[in-house]
N, C-alpha and C positions, 0 to 999 in steps of 0.2 A: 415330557421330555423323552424321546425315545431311547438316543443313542447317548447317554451322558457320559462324561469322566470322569471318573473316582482315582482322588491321588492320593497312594496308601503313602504313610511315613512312619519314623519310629525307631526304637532300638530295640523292638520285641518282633522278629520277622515272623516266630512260628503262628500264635495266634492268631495276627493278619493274613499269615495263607488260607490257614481253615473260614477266615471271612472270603477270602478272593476264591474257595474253592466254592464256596455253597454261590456265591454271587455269580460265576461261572455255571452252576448248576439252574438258578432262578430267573438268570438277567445275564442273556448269553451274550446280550446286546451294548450292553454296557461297556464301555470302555477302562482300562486299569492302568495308570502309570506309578513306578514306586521312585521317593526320593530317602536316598540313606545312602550310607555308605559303603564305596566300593573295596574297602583296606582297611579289617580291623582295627591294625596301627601304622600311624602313619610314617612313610618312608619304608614299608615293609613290602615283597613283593605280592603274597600271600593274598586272597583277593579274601574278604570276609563271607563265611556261613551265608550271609542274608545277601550276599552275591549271587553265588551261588542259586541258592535256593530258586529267588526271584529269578533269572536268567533261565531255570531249567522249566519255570513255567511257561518262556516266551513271553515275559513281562518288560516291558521298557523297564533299566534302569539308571537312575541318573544320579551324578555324586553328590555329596551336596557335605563343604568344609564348613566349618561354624565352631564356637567355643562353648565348651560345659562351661555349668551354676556347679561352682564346688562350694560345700555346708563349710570346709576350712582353709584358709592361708595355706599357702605353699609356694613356692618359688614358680609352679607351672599355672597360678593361679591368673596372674595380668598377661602374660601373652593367651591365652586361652578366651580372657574376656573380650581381649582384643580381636579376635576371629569371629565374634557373633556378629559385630556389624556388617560385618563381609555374607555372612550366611543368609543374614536378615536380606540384603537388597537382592542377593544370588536368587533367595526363596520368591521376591518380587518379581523376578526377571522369567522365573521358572512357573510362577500362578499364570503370569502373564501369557507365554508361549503357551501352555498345554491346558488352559481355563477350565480347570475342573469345577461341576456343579458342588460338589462336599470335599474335603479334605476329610483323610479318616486318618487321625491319630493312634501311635501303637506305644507314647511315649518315649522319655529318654530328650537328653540334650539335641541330639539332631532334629526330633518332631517340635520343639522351642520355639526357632524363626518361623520355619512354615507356618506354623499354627498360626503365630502375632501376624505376618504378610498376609494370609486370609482372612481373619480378623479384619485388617485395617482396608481391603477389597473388597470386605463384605461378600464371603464367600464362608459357608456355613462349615463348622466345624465340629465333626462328631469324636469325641474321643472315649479309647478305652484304657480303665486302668486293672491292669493284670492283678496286683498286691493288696492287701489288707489297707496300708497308709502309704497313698501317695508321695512321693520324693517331689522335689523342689520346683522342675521342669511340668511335671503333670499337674502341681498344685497349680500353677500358673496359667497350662492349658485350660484346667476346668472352670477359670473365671472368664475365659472367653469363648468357648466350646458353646454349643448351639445344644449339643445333647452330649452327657455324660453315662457310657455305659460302666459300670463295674463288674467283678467276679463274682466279690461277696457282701453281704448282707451289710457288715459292718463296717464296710469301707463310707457307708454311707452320711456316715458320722466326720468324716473328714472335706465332702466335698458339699455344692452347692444341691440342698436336698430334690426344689422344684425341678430342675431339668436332669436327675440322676436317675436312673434306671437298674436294675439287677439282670443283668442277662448272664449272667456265669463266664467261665474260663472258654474260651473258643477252641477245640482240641480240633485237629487235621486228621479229617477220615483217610486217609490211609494208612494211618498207626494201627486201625482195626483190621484191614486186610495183607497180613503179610505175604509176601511172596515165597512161593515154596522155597528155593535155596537164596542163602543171600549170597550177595559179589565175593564175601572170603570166604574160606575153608574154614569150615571146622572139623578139628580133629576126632577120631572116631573112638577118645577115650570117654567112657561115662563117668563122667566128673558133673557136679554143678558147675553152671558158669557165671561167673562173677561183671556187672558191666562197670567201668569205671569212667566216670564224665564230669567234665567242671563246666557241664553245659556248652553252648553252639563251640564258643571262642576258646573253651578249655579252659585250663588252672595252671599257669606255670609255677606257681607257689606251692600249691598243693602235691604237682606232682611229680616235684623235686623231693615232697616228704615221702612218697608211694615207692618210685622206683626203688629205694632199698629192699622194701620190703616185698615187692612184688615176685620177684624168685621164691620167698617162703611158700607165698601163698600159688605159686604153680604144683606146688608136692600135692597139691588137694583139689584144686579149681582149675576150669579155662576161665584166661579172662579176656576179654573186649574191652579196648581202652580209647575212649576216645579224647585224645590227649592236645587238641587244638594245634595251629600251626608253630608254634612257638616251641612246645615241647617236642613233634615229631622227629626231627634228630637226635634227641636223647633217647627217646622211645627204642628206635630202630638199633641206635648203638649199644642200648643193655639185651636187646633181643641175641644179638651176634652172640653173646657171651651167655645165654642161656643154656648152651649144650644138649641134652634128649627134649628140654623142656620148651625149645624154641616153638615146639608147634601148636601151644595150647596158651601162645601170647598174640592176641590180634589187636594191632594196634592201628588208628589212624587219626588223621588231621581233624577229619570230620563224619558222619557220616548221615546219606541223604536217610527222607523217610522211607525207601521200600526199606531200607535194612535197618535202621533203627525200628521198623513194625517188627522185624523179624526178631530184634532181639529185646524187645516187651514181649513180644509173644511165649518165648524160652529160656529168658533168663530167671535166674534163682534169687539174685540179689544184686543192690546197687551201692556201690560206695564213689560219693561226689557231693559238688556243693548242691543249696537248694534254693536255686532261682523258682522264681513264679512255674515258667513252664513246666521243668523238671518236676516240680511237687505237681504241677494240674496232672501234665500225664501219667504221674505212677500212679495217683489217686484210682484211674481207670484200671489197672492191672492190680492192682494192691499189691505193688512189690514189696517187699520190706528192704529198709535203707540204711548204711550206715553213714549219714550226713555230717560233713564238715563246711559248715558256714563260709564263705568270703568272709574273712576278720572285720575288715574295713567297708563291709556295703554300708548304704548309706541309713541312719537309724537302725541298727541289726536287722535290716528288714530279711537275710538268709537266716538267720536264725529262728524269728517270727514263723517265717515260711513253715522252717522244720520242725519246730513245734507244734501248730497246727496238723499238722503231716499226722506225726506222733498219738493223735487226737483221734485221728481215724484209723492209721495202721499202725503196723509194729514197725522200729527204727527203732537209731541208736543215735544222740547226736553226741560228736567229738569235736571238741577243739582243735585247731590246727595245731596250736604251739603243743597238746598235748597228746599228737600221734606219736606210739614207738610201734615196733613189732609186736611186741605182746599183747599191748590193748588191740591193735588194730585184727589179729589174729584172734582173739576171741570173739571181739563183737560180730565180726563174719560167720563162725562157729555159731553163733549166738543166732541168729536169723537166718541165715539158710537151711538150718534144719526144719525152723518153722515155715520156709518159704516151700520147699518141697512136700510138703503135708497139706500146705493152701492149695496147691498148683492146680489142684484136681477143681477145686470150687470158683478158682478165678475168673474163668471163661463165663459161667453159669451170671455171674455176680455184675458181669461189665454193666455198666452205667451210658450209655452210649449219649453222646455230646450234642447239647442246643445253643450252646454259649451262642456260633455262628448264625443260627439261623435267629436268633434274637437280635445280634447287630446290626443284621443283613434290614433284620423288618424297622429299625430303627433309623435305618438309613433312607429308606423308602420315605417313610414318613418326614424326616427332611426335607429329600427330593422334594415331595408333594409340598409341601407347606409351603416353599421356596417356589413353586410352581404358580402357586393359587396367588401368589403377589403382583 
């Protein structure tokens, strides 16, 4: 099959670019459409990170509404179940027009129908799961999945062993090559600087607890916030009121990977939640972290995450309910003194990424099998 089509899905977009960038480097030939969504939340103008992202590659993308598997009752629970059906025949209508040879699963409630519509088309299904123990939607994928890639080792224990593979975390090569200046200013005070992120979409929760405190911690640090669409006018409105310290607060919605390499590359310290991503790629820099979990992921799997973390580098993890000024002001104190003393060794240390070119080769083999039929 020379020229085939691979339809990436999912609600992990980063790890799937690093597959779409090495499959671009290997198999220029290959065709790439993504099905996910165009609006983090719905009714909102705000077009979502993995919009974004995909569109700056010149990737077809297409929306695709459908309803989450929630673990609990809730009032948003039966309209929500009521949206899979609609997703389920949309995903039929969508295998059909763009007849991709594999579907490449990135998990998450939106890769769900896709996955079941190729499934029941007989159109092979490679899926990856980012985390330690699959959530509900991915347990589901890997009972129909053609080939099951994971991170780690012991995730292997949760899904089907015969068709499961270990190919690691898929990390995006251009986190390793930053670009000499990034799009905002930084100020030309020598301060450590501090990155603060509730991952792609942000943390409205989290960082309703932050902006208190984040004027203390300007007297010491610059900090980089990236504070997702939701908070961004809060962001801007406490910066106005910052007075000399406004220039050593950069804040934004989001930000792409030239300048997220840039600021792996120079930052001191991170304090944010810890999704799968955010833990692969600091792993790479060995930042040190002061982590506060999403309360409500599903199985504490952000806490998991930052535990493991903890395992390999220095962090600190914090409760939400139990952020004030004080703690949060020492545990910073606390690691970027030892972040500044690593700095020198980090570069030396990188661990540079195979996750992708392991899924890429698993994909291949796919291909081929599905060929030989």
């Amino acid at each position: 099959m020379k020229n085939p089509t691979i339809l990436f899905t999912g609600g992990h977009p980063t790890p799937a670019i690093a597959v779409i960038e090495e499959i671009r480097k290997t198999h220029p030939s290959w065709n790439i459409v993504w099905v996910g969504r165009s609006h983090t939340f719905e009714g909102k103008k705000e077009h979502s990170p993995e919009y974004m992202l995909i569109r700056s590659m010149d990737i077809p993308f297409i929306n695709l509404t459908t309803g989450r598997l929630q673990r609990s009752l809730s009032w948003y629970t039966l309209p929500s179940l009521l949206k899979f059906p609609y997703g389920f025949v949309r995903s039929i209508t969508l295998l059909r027009t763009y007849r991709p040879s594999v579907v490449v699963s990135f998990g998450g409630y939106i890769a769900l129908p896709v996955s079941c519509a190729a499934y029941l088309m007989r159109i092979p299904v490679v899926t990856h799961e980012q985390v330690h123990k699959p959530g509900i939607s991915n347990s589901l994928i890997a009972c129909i999945a053609q080939k099951i890639c994971v991170s780690y080792e012991d995730t292997l224990d949760w899904v089907p062993k015969e068709k499961s593979v270990v190919t690691g975390l898929p990390v995006r090569s251009g986190i390793f090559t930053p670009s000499v200046n990034p799009s905002f200013t930084i100020p030309k005070d020598k301060l450590p600087i501090l990155y603060i992120t509730g991952g792609s979409t942000g943390a409205e929760s989290l960082n309703n607890k932050l902006f208190p405190i984040i004027p203390k911690l300007l007297n010491n640090y610059i900090i980089i916030h990236q504070t997702g669409g939701l908070s961004h006018a809060a962001s801007e409105d406490m910066r106005m009121h910052l007075g000399l310290l406004k220039s050593r607060y950069i804040s934004r919605p989001f930000f792409l990977t030239t300048d997220l390499s840039w600021i792996y590359h120079h930052v001191d310290g991170i304090i944010g939640r810890s999704g799968a991503n955010t833990i692969g790629e600091l792993l790479y820099f060995h930042i040190p972290a002061v982590f506060v979990p999403l309360p409500w992921s599903g199985g504490g799997e952000q806490k998991k995450n930052a535990q493991f973390y903890l395992v390999h580098e220095k962090g600190i993890i914090v409760d939400q309910d139990a952020i004030s000024e004080e703690s949060l002001v020492h545990a910073v104190q606390t690691f970027v003194h030892t972040s500044r003393v690593r700095r020198g060794n980090r570069f030396a240390s990188l661990i540079h990424a195979t996750g992708a070119e392991n899924i890429v080769r698993e994909i291949q083999r796919v291909l081929s099998s599905y060929e030989s039929r």
